[in-house]
KOLZA-325896 format. One record per residue (C-alpha): residue in three letters; x, y, z; residue number from 1. Coordinates in Angstrom, 3 decimals, m for minus. Example, Ala and Ser with C-alpha at 12.3 -4.5 7.8 and 13.67 -1.06 7.14 Angstrom:
<sites>
  code        px        py        pz  pos
   ALA    12.300    m4.500     7.800    1
   SER    13.670    m1.060     7.140    2
</sites>
This chain:
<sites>
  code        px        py        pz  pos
   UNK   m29.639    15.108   201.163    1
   UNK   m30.333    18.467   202.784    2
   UNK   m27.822    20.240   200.862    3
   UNK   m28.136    18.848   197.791    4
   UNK   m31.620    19.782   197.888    5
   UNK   m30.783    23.697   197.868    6
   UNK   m31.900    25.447   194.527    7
   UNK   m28.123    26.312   194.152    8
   UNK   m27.153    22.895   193.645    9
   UNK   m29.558    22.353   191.165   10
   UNK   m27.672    22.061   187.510   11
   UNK   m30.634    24.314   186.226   12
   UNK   m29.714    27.260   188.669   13
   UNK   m26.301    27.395   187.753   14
   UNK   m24.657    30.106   185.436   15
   UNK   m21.403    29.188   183.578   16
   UNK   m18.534    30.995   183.712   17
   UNK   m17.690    33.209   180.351   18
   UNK   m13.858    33.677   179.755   19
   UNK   m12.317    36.747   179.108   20
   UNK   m12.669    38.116   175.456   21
   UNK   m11.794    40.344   172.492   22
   UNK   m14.822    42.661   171.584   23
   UNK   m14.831    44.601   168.521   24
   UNK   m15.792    48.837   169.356   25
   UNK   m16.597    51.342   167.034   26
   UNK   m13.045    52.169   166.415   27
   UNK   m10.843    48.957   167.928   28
   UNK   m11.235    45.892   169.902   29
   UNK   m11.160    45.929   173.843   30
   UNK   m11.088    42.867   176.396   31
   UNK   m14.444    42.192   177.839   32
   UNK   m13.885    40.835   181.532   33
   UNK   m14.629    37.303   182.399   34
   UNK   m17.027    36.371   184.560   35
   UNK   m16.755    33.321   186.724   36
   UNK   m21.119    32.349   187.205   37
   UNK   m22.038    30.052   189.702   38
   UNK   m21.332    26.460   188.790   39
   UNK   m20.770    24.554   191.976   40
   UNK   m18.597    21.839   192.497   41
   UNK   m21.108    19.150   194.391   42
   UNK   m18.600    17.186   196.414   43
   UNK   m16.308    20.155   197.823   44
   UNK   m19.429    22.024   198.354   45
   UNK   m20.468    18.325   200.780   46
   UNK   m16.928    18.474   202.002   47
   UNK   m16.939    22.014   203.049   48
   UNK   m20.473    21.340   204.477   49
   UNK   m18.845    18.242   206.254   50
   UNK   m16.103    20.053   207.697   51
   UNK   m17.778    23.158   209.276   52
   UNK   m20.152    20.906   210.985   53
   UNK   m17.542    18.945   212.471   54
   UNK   m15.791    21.960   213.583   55
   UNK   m19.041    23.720   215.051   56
   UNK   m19.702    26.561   212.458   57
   UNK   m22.518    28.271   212.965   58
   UNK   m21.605    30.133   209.015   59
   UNK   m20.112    29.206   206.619   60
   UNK   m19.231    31.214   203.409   61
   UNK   m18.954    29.510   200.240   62
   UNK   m18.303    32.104   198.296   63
   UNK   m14.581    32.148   200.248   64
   UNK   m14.102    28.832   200.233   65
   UNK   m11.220    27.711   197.325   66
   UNK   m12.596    24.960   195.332   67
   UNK   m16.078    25.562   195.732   68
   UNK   m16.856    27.165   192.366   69
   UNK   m15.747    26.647   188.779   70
   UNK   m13.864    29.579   187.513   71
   UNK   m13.501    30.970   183.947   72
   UNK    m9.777    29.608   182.823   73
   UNK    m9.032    33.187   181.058   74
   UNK    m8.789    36.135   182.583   75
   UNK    m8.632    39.650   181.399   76
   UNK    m4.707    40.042   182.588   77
   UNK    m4.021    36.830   180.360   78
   UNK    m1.431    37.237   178.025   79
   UNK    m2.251    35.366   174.953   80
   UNK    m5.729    37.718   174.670   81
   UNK    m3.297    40.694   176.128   82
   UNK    m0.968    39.882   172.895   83
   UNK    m4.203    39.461   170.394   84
   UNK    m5.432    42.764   171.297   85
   UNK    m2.175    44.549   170.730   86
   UNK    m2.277    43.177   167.136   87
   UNK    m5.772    43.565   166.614   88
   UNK    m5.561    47.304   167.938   89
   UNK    m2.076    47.884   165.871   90
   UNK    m3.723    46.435   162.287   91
   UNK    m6.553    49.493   162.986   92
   UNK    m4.657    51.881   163.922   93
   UNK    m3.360    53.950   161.184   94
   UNK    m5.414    57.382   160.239   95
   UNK    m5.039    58.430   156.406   96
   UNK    m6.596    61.730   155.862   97
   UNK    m7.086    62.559   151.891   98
   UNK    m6.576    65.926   150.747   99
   UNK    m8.939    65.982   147.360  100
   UNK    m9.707    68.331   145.339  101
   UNK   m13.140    69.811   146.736  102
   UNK   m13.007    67.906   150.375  103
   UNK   m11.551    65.558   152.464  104
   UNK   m11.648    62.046   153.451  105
   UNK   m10.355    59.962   156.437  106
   UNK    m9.656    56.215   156.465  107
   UNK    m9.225    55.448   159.932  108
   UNK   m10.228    52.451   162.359  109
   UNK   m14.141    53.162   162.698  110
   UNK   m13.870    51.784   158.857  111
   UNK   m10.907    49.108   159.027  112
   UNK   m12.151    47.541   161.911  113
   UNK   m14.876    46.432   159.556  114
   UNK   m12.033    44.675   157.718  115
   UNK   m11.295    42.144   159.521  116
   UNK   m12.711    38.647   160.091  117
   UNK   m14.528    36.993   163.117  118
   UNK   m13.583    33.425   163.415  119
   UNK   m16.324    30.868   163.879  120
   UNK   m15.076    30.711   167.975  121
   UNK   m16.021    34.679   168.124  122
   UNK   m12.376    35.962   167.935  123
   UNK   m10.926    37.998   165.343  124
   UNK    m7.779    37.824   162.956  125
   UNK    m6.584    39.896   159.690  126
   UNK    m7.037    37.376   156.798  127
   UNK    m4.307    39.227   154.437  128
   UNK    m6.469    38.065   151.064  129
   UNK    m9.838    40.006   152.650  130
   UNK    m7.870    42.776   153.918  131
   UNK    m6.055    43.330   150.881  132
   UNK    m9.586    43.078   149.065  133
   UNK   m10.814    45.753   151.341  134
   UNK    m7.857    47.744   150.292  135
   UNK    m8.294    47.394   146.188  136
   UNK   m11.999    47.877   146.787  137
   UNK   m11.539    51.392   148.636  138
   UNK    m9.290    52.767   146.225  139
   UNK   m11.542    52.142   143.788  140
   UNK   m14.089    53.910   145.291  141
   UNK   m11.736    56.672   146.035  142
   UNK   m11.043    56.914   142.240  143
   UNK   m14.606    56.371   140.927  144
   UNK   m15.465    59.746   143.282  145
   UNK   m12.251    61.672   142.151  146
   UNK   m11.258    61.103   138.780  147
   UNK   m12.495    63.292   136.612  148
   UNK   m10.920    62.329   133.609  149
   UNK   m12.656    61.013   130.921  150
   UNK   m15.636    62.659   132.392  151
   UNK   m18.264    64.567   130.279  152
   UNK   m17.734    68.340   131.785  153
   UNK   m19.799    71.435   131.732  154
   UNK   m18.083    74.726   130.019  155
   UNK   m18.651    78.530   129.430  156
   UNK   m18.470    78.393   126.221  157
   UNK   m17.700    82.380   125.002  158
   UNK   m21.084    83.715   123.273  159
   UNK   m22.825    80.797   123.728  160
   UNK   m23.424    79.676   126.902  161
   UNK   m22.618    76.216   128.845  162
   UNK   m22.153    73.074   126.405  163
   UNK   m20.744    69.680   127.721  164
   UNK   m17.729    68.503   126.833  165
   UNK   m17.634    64.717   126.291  166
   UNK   m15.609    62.392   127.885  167
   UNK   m12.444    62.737   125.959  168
   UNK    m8.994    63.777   126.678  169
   UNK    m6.879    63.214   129.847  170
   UNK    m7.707    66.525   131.041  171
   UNK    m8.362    66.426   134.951  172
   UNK    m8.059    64.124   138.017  173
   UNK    m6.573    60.608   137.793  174
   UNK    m5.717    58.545   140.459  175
   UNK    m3.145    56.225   140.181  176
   UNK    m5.155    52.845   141.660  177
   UNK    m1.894    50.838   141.799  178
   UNK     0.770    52.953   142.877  179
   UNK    m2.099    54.070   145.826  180
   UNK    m2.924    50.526   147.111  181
   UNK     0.962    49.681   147.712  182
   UNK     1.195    53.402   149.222  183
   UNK    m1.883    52.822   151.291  184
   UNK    m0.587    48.697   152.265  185
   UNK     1.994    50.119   153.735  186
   UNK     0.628    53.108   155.740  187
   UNK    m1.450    50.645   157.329  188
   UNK     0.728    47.912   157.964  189
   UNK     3.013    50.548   159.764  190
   UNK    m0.054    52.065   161.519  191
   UNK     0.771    55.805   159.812  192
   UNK    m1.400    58.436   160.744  193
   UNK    m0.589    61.340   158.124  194
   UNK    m2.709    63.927   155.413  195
   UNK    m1.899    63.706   151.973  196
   UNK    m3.404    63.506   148.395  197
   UNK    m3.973    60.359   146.697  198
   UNK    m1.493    59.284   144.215  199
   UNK    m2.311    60.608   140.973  200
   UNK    m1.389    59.927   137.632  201
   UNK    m3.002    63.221   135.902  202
   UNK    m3.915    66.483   138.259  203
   UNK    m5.815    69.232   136.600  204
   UNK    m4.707    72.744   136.478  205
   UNK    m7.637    73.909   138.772  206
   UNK   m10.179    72.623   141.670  207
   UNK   m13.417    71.243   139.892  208
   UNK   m15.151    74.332   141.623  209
   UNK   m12.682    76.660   139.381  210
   UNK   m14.793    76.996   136.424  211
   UNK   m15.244    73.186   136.577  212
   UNK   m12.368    72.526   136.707  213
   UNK   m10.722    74.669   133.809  214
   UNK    m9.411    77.276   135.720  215
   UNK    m8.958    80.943   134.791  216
   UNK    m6.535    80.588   132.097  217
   UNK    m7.119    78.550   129.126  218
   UNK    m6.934    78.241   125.673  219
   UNK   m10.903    77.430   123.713  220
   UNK   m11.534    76.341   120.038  221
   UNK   m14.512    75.960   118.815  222
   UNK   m14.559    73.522   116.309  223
   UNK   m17.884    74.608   114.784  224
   UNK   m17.142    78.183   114.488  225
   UNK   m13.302    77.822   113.444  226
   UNK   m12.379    80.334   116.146  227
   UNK    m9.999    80.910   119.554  228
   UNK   m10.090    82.351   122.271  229
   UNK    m7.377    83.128   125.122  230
   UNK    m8.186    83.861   128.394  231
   UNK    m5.997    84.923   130.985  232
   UNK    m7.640    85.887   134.754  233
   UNK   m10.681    85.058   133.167  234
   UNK   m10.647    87.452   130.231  235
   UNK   m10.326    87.411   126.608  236
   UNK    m6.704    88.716   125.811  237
   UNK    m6.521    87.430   122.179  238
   UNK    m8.844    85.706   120.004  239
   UNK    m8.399    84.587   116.457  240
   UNK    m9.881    82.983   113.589  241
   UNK    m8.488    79.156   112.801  242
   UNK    m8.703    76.054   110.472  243
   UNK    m8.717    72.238   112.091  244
   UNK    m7.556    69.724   111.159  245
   UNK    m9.262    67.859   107.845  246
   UNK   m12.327    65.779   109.093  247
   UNK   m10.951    62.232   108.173  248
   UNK    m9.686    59.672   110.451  249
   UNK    m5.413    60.645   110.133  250
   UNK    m5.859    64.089   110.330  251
   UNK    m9.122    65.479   112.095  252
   UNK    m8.816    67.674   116.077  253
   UNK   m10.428    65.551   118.262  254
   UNK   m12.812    66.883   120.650  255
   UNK   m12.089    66.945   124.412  256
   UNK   m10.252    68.854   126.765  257
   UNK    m6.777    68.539   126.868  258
   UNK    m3.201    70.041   128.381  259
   UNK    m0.339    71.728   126.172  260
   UNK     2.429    68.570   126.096  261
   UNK     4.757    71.221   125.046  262
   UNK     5.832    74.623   123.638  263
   UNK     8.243    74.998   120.989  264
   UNK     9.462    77.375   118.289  265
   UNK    10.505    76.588   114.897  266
   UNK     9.471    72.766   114.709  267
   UNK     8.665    70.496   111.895  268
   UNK     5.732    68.485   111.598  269
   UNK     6.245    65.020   110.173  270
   UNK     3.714    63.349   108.177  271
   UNK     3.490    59.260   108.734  272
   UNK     6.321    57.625   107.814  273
   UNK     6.605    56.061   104.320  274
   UNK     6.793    51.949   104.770  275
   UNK    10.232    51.124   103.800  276
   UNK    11.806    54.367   104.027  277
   UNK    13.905    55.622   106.752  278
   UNK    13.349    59.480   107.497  279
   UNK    10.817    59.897   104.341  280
   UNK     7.618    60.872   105.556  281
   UNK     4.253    61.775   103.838  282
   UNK     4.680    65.612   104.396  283
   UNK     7.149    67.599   106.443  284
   UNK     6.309    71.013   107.262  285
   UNK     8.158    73.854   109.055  286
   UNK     6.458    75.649   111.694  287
   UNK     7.418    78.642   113.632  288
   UNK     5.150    77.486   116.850  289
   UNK     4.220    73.956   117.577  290
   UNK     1.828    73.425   120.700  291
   UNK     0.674    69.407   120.977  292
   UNK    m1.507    68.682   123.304  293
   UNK    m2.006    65.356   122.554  294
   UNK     0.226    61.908   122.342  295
   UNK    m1.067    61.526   118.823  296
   UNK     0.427    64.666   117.393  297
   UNK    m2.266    67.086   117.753  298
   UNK    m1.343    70.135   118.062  299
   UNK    m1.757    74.492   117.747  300
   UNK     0.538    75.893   115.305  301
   UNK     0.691    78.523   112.634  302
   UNK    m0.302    77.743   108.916  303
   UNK     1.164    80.195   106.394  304
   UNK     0.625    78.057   103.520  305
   UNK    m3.272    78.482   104.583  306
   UNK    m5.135    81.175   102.605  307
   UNK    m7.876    81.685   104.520  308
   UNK    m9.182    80.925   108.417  309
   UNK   m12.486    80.997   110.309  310
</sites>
């Protein structure tokens, strides 16, 4: 009765023991040490007691003694959890640095560790659907703060000042959302650390901080004053006046900013074709220079046949 009076015997005294276990960090998971409390087993504790006062003790250590207390059952050295981290720590691993067009970004593990999923029993696992989520849902982000196509733009307009362009054209910065997730899957299945621009599907000729984006060299038209302008190093070296295209819905110059598709000398332009007729089209119409710059047949070319321009 004396012994199972003392306050360590009591139930309410006693600390469990906490098994070793994977803790996420800022960057990774680590193994957080078990610790074995003080739970008592009664009767060896009596037995113990028993024997050392049969044998004459004057001490006896408990803490020593096998049996006596009730150990955690996993252990930081224990394989499984060894095993669990390795995966854990691989599926985080990987360091992606993006080379954009004014700065840089780095998808590394202080943001994928955020990725993955606590079970309700406090460990961790990569679900593939949330990952994959996680995935789609950064690339997205990387393309809403990249793309600049399709963006309205600010340019110098020559005599008048800065005007904004709308939102037309596939002028600029496009990232390929697709074509980067399966790039990026992989990179982090294989725990790549590399630099490297997203995938793109349209790159602009110059940074955004190059004259937003237009560079030095560039061709403008001003639609409202029938005139051009070509700069080269960021001077005028010819200018000239022009006629657009008639304002109706087959033939008008869109507004936007746009690339040259192509160059080419001595062309024809080709009206629509006639329905039923093979090679017959509403016009055709020999050009010396032909310059599209866009998928529709828009293009820069010369007009002899005009009489006057501007």
């Amino acid at each position: 009765n004396m012994v199972n009076n003392f306050p360590e015997m009591q139930d309410a005294n006693m600390t469990q023991p906490v098994n070793a276990r994977i803790e996420k960090t800022d960057s990774g998971f680590a193994i957080a040490p078990q610790s074995d409390g003080t739970v008592l087993d009664k009767g060896a504790v009596l037995r113990a007691v028993e024997s050392a006062v049969s044998g004459c003790q004057k001490e006896l250590d408990l803490t020593t003694t096998d049996g006596i207390y009730q150990n955690a059952e996993i252990s930081a050295d224990n394989e499984a959890l060894n095993q669990q981290l390795a995966a854990l720590n691989q599926a985080v691993s990987a360091s992606i640095t993006y080379t954009l067009p004014t700065s840089t970004r780095t998808l590394d593990g202080s943001t994928t560790v955020n990725w993955l999923t606590q079970n309700a029993d406090g460990s961790w696992m990569k679900d593939d659907a949330a990952w994959n989520q996680h995935i789609a849902d950064y690339v997205a982000q990387l393309a809403a703060d990249t793309d600049t196509v399709n963006a309205d733009r600010t340019f110098h307009a020559t005599g008048i000042g800065d005007v904004t362009i709308k939102g037309t054209g596939y002028y600029g910065y496009e990232v390929n959302q697709s074509a980067e997730i399966s790039q990026l899957t992989d990179e982090l299945n294989s725990g790549a650390v590399t630099t490297r621009e997203p995938v793109y599907s349209v790159t602009a000729y110059a940074s955004p901080d190059d004259n937003n984006g237009f560079g030095q060299n560039y061709v403008e038209a001003d639609l409202s004053r029938q005139h051009i302008w070509v700069y080269v190093n960021g001077q005028v070296a010819y200018e000239t006046d022009c006629v657009s295209g008639t304002m109706n819905e087959s033939y008008h110059t869109p507004e936007g900013a746009f690339m040259l598709l192509n160059k080419e000398k001595d062309a024809t332009l080709l009206g629509d074709q006639i329905a039923g007729k093979e090679n017959y089209y509403t016009y055709t119409q020999p050009v010396s220079y032909w310059m599209p710059f866009t998928y529709s047949g828009c293009g820069m070319h010369d007009a002899t046949w005009r009489g006057a321009f501007g």
